[in-house]
Structure formats: C-alpha cells, structure tokens
TIRO-2110 file (N, C-alpha, C; in Angstrom, 1 decimal):
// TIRO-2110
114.2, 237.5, 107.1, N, 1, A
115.6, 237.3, 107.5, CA, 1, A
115.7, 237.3, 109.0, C, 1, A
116.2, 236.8, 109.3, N, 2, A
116.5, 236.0, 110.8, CA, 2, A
117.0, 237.3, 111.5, C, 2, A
116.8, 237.6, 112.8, N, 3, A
117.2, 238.9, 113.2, CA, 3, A
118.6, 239.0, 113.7, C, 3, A
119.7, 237.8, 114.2, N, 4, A
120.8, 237.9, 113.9, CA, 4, A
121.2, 238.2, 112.7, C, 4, A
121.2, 237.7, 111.7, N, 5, A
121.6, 238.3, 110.1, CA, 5, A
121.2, 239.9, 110.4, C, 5, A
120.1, 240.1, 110.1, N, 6, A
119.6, 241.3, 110.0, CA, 6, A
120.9, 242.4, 110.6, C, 6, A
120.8, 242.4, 112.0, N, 7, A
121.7, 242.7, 112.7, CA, 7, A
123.2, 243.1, 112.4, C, 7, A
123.6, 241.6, 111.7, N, 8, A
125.2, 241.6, 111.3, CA, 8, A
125.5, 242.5, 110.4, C, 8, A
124.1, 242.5, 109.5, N, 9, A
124.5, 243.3, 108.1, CA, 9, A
124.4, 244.6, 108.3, C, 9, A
123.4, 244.9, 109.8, N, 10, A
123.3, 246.5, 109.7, CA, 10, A
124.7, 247.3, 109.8, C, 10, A
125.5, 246.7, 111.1, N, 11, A
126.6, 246.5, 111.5, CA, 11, A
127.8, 246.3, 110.9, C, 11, A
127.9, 245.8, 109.7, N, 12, A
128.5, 245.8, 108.8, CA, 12, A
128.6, 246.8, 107.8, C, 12, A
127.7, 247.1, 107.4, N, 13, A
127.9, 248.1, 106.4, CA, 13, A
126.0, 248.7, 106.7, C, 13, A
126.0, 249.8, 107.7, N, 14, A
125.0, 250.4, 108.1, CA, 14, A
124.5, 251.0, 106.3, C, 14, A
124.9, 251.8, 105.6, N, 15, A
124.8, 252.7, 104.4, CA, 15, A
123.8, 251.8, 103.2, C, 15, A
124.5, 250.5, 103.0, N, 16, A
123.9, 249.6, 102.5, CA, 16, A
123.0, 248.5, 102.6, C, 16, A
122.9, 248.1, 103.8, N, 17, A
121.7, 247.7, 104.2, CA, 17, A
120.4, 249.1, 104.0, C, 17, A
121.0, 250.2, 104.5, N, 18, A
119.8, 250.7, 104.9, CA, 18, A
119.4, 251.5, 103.1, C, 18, A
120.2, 251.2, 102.6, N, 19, A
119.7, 251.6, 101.0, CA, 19, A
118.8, 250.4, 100.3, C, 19, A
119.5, 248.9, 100.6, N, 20, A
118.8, 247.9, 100.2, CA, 20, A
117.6, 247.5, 100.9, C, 20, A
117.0, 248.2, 102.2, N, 21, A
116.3, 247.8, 102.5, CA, 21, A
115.2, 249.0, 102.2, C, 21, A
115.9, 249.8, 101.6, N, 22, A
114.5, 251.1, 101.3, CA, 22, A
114.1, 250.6, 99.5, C, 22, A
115.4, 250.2, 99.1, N, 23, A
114.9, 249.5, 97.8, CA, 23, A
113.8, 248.7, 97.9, C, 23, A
114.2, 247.4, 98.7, N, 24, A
112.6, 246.7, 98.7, CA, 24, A
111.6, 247.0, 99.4, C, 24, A
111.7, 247.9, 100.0, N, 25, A
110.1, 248.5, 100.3, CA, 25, A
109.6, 249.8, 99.1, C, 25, A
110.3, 250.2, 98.5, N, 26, A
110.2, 250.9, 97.2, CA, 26, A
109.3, 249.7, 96.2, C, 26, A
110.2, 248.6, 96.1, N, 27, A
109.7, 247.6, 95.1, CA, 27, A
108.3, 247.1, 95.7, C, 27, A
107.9, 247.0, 96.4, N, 28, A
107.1, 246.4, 97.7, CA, 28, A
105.9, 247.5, 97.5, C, 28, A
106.1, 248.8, 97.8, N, 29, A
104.8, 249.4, 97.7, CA, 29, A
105.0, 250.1, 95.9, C, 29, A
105.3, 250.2, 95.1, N, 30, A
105.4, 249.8, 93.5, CA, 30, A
104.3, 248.9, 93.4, C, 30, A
105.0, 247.9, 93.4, N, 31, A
104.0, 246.4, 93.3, CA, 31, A
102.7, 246.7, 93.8, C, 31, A
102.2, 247.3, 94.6, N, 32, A
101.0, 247.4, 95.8, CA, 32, A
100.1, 248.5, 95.0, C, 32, A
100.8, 249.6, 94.3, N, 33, A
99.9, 251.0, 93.8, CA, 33, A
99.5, 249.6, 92.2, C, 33, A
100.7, 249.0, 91.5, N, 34, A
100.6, 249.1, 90.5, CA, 34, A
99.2, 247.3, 90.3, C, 34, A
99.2, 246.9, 91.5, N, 35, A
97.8, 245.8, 91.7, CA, 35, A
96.8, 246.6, 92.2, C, 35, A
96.9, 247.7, 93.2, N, 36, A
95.6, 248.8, 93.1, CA, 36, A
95.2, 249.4, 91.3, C, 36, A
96.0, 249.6, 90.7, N, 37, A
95.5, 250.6, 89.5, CA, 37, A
94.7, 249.2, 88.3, C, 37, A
95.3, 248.1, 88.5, N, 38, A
94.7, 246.8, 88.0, CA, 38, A
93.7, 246.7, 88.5, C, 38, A
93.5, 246.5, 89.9, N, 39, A
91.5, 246.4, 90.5, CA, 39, A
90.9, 247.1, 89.8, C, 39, A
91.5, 249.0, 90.4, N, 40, A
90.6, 249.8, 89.7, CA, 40, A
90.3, 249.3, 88.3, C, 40, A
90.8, 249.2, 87.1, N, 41, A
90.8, 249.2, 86.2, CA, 41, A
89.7, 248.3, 85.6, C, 41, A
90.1, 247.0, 86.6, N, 42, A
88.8, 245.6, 86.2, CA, 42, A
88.0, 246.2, 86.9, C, 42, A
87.8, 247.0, 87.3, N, 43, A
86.4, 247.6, 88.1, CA, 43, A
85.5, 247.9, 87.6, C, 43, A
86.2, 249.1, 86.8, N, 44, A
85.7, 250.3, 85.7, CA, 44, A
85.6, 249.3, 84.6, C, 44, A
86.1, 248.8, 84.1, N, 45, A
85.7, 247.8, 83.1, CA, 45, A
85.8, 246.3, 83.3, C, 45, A
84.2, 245.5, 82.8, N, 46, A
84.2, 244.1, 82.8, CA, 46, A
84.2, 243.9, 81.4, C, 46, A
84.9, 242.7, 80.9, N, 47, A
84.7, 242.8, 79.4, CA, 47, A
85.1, 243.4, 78.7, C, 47, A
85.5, 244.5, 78.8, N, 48, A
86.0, 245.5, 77.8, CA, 48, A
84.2, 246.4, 77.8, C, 48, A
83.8, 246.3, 78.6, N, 49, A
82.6, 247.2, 78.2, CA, 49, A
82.5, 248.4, 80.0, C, 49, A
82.4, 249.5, 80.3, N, 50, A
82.4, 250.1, 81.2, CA, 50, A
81.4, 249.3, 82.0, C, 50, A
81.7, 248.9, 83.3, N, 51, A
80.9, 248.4, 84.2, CA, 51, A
80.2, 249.8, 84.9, C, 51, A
78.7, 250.0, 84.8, N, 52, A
77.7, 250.9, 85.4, CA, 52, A
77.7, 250.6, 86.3, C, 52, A
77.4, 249.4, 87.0, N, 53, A
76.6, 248.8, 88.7, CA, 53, A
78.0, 249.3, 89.4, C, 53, A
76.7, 249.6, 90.2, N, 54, A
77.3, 250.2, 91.5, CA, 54, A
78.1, 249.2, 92.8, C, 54, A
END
C-alpha cells in the first residue's frame, strides 16, 4: 500500500488500521509456522515411509 494511503487510513481511524494491520501479520506468520510444520513433516517422512538419512 502506497505510503500516502497508508498514512490517510492511520489518520482516519488510528484503532482500525492498527487492528487490521495486526490481523495480517497474524495471518502472515499463521501461514509461515503452518508451511514450517509441512517441511518438517515432508522431512520426517518421504513416501509415507520415515525418512532415516540424515
């Protein structure tokens, strides 16, 4: 978002920007643990069989 926008909206309703913007960094690191527990997961298993190698 363009940093005039950004700006207008803080300005406008400080309360709500700053809720909507803790929202998407909520959704933002969500997303980030819940593609870390997917790696791990293909990690620990290839195939469906427990991957050993190190």
């Amino acid at each position: 978002m363009p940093e005039k926008l950004v700006a207008a909206a803080m300005e406008e309703n400080p309360i709500a920007f700053k809720r909507e913007f803790e929202d998407q960094m909520k959704a933002r690191i969500d997303a980030r643990i819940a593609q870390v527990r997917i790696d791990v997961a293909q990690s620990i298993y290839v195939d469906g069989e427990e991957n050993t190698s190190e």
